[in-house]
DSSP file (Angstrom, degrees, kcal/mol; ACC not computed):
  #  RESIDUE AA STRUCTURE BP1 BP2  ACC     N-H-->O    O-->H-N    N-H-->O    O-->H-N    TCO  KAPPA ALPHA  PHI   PSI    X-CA   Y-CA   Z-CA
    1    1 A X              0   0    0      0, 0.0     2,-0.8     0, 0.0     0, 0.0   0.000 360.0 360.0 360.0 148.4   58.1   -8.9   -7.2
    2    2 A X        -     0   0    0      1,-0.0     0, 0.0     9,-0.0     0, 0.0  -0.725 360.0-129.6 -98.5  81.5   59.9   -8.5   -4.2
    3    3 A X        -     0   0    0     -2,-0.8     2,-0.3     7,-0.1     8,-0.2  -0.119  17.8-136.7 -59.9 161.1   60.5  -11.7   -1.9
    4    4 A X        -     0   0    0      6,-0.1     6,-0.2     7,-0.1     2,-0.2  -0.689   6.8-145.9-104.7 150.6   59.8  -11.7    1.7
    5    5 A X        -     0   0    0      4,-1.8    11,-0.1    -2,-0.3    -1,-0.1  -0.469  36.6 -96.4-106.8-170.6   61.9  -13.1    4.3
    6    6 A X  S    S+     0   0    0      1,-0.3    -2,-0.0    -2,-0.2    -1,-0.0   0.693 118.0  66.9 -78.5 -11.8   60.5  -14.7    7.6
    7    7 A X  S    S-     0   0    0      2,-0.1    -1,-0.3     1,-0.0     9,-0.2   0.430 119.4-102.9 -94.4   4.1   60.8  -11.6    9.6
    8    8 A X  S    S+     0   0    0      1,-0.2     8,-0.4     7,-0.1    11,-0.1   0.115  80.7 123.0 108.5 -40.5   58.1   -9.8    7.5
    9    9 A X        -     0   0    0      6,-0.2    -4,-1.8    -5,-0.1     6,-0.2  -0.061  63.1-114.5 -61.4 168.4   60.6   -7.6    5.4
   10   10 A X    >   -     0   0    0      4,-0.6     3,-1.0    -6,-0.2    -6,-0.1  -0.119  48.0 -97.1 -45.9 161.9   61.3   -7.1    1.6
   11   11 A X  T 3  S+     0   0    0     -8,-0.2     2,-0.8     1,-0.2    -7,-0.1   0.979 126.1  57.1 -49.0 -60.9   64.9   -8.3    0.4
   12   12 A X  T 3  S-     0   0    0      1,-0.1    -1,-0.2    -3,-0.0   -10,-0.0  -0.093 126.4 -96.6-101.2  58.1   65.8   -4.5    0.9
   13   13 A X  S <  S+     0   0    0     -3,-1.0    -1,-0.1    -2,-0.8    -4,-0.1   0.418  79.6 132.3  92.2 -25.8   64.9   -4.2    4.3
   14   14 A X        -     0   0    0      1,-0.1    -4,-0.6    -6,-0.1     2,-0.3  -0.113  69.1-103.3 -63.9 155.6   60.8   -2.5    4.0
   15   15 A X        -     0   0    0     -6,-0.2    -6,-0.2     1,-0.1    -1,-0.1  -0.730  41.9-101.3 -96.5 158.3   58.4   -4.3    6.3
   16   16 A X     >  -     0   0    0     -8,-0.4     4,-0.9    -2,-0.3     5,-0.2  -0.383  41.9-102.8 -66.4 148.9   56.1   -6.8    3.9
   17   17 A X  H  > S+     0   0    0      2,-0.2     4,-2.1     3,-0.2     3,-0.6   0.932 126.8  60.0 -50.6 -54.0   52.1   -4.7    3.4
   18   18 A X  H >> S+     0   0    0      1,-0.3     2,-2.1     2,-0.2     3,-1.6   0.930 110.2  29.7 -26.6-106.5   51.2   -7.5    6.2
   19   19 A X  H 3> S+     0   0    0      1,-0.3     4,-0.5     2,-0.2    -1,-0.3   0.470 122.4  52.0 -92.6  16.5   53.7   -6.6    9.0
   20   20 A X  H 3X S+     0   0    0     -2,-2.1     4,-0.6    -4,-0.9    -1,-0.3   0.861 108.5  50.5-104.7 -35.3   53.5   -2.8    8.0
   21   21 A X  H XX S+     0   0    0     -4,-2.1     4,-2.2    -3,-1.6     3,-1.8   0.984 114.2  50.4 -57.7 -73.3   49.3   -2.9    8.1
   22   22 A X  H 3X S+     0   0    0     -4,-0.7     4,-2.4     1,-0.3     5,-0.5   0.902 106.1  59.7 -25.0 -64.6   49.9   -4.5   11.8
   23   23 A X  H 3X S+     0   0    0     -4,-0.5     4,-0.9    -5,-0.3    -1,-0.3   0.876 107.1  36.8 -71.3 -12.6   52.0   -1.9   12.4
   24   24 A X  H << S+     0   0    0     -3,-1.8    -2,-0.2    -4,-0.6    -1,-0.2   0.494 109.2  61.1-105.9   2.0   49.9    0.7   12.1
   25   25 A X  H  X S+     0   0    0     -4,-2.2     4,-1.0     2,-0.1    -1,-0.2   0.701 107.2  47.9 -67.1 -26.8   47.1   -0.8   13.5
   26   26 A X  H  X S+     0   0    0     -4,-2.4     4,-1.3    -5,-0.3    -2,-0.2   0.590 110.2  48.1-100.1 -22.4   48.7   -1.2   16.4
   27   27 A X  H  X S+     0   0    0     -4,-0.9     4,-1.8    -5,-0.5    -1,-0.2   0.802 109.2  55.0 -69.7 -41.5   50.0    2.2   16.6
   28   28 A X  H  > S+     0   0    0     -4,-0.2     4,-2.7     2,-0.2    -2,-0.2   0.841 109.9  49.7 -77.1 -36.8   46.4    3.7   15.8
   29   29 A X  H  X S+     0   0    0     -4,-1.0     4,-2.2     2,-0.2     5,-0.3   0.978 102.4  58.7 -67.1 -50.2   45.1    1.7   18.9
   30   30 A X  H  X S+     0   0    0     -4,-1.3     4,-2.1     1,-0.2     5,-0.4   0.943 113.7  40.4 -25.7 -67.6   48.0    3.0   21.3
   31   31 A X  H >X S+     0   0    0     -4,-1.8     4,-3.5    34,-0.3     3,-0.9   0.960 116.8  48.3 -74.9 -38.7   46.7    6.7   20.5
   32   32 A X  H 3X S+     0   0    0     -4,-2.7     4,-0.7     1,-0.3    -1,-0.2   0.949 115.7  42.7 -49.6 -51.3   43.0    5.9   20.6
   33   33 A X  H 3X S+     0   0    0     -4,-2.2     4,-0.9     1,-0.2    -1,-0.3   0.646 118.1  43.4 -84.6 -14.8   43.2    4.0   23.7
   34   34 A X  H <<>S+     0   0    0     -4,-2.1     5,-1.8    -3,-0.9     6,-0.6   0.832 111.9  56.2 -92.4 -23.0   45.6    6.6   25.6
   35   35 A X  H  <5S+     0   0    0     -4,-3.5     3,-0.2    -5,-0.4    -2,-0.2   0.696 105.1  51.9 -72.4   0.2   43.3    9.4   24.1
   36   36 A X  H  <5S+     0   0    0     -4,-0.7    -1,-0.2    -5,-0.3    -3,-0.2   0.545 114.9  43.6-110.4 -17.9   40.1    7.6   25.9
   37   37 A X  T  <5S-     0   0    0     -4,-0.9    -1,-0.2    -3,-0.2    -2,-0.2  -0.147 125.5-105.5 -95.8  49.7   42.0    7.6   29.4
   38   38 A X  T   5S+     0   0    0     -3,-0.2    -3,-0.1     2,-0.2    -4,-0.1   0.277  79.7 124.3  57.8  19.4   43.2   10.9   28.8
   39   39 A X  S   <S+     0   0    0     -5,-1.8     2,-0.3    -6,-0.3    -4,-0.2   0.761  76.6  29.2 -30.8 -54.6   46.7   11.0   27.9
   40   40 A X        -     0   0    0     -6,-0.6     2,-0.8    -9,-0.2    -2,-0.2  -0.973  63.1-164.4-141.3 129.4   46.7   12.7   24.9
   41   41 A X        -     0   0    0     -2,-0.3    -6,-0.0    -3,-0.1    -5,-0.0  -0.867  27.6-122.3-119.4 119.7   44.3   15.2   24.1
   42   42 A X        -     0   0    0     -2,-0.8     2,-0.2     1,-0.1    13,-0.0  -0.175  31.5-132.7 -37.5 143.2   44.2   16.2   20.2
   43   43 A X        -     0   0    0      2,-0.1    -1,-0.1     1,-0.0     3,-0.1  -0.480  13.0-111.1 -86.9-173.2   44.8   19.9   19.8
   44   44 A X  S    S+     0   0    0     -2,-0.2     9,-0.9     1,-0.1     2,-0.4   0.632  88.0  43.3 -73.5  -4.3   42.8   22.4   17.6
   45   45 A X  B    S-A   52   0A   0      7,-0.2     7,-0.3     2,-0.0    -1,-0.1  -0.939  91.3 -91.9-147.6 121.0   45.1   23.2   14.9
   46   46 A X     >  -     0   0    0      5,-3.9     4,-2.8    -2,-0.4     5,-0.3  -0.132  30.2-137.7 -60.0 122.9   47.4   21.6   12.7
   47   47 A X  T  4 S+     0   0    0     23,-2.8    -1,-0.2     1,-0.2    24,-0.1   0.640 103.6  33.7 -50.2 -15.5   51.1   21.5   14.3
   48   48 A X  T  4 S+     0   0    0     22,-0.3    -1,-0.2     3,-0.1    23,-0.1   0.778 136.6  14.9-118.0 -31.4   52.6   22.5   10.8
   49   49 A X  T  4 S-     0   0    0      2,-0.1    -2,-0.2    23,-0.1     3,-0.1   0.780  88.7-134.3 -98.1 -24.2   49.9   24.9    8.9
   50   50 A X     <  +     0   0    0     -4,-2.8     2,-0.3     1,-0.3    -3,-0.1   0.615  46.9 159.4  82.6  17.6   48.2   25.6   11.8
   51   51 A X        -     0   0    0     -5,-0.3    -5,-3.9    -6,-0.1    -1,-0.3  -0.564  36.0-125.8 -67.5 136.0   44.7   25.0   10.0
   52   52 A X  B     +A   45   0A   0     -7,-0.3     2,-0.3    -2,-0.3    -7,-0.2  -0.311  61.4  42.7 -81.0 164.8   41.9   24.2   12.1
   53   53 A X  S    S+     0   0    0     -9,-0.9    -2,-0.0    -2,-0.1     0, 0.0  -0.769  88.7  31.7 117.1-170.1   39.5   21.2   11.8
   54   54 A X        -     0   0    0     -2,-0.3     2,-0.2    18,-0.1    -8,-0.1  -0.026  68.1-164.2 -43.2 146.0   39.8   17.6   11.2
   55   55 A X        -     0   0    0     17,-0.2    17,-0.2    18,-0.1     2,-0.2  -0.812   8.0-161.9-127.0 158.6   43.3   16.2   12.7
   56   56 A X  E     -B   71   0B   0     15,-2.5    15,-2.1    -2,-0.2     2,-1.9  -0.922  24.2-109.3-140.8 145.9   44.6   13.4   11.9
   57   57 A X  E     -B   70   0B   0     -2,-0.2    13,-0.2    13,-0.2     2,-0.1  -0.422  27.4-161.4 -18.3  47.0   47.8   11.3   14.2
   58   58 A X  E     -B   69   0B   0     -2,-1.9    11,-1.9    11,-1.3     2,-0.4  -0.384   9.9-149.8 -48.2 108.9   51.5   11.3   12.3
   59   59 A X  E     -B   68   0B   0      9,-0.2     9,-0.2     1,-0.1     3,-0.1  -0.666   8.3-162.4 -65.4 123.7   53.8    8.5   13.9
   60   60 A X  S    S+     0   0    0      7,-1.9     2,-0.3    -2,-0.4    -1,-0.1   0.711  77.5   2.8 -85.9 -13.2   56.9    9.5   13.7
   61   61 A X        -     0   0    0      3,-0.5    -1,-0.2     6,-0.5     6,-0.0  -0.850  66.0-139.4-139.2-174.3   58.0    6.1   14.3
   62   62 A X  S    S+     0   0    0     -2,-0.3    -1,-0.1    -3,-0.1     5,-0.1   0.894  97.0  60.7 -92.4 -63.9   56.1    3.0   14.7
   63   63 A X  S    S+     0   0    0      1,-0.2     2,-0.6    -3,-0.1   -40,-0.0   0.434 102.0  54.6 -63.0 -25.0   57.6    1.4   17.0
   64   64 A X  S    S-     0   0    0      1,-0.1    -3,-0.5     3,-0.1     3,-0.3  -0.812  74.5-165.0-136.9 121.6   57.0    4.3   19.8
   65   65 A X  S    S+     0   0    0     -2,-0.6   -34,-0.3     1,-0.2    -1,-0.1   0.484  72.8  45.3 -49.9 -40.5   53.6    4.5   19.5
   66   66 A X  S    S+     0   0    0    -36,-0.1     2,-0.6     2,-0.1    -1,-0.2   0.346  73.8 104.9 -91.0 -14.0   52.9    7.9   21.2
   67   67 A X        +     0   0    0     -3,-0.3    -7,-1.9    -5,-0.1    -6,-0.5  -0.606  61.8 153.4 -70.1 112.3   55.6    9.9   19.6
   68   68 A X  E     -B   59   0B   0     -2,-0.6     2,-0.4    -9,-0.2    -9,-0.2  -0.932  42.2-149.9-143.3 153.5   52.7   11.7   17.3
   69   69 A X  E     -B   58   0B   0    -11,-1.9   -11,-1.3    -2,-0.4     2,-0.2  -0.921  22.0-137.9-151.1 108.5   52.2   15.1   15.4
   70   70 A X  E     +B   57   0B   0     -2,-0.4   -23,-2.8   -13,-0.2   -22,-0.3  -0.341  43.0 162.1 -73.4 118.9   48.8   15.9   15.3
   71   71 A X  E     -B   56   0B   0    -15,-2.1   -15,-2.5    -2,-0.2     2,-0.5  -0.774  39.3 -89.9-120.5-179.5   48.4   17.3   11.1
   72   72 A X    >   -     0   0    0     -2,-0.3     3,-2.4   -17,-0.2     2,-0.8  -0.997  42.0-101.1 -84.5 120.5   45.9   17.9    8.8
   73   73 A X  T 3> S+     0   0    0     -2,-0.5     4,-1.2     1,-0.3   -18,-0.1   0.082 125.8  50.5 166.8 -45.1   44.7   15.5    6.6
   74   74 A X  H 3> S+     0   0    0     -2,-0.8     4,-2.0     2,-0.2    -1,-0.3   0.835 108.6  47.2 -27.6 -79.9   47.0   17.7    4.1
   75   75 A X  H <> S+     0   0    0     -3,-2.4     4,-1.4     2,-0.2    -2,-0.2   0.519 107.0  56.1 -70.9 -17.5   49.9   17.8    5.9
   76   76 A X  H  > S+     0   0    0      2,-0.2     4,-1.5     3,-0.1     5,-0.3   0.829  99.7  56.0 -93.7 -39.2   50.0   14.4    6.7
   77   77 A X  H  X S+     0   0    0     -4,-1.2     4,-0.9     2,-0.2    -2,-0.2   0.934 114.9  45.2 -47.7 -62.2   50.0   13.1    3.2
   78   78 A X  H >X S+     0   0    0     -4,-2.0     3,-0.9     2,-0.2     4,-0.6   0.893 113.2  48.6 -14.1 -85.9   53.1   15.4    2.7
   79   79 A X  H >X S+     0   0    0     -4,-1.4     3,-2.9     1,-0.2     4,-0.9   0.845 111.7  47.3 -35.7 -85.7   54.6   14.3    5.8
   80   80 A X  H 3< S+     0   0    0     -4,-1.5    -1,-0.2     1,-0.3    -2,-0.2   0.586 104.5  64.3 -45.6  -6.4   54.1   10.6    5.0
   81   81 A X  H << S+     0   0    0     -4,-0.9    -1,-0.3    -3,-0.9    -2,-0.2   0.877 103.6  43.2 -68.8 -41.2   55.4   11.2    1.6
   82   82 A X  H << S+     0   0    0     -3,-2.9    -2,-0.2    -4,-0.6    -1,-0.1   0.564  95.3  89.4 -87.5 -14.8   59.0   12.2    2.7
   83   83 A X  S  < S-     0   0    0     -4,-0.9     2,-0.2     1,-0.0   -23,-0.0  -0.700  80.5-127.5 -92.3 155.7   59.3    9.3    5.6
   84   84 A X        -     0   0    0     -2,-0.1     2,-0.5     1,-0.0    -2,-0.1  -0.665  35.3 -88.8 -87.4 161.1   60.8    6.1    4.0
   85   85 A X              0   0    0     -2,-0.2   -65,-0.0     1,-0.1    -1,-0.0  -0.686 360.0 360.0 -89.1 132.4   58.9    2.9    4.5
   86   86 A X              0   0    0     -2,-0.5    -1,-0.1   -72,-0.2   -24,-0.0   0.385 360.0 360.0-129.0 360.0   59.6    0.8    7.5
């Protein structure tokens, strides 16, 4: 088992399930709340197969909140496969 330091991280560096959940709560609120004043408007089609249908947000970081690539449900389970955890 991994200890945690005080800033939320693993020993090597990962944020702790606790400050990684946080982040991505807080990341999921950003795009809801800019997509309900009418920032960001979902497209139709997923940016990497281009299948239509449910979409779902990809951060490409956490920490800017709005940098997003709208996939499919698919494509994001890929995607998030290939990112390291931060």
């Amino acid at each position: 088992m991994e200890k945690k330091n005080l800033a939320g991280l693993t020993r090597n560096g990962h944020a702790s399930g606790n400050a990684r959940s946080a982040k991505v709560h807080n990341a999921q609120q950003r795009v809801h709340d800019a997509m309900n004043r009418g920032e960001i408007k979902k497209p139709s089609k997923c940016s990497r197969c281009g299948k239509s249908g449910k979409l779902e947000a990809s951060h490409n970081s956490y920490s800017d909140r709005l940098n997003i690539t709208w996939l499919c449900p698919s494509c994001h389970r890929k995607d998030n496969k290939k990112k390291p955890k931060s």
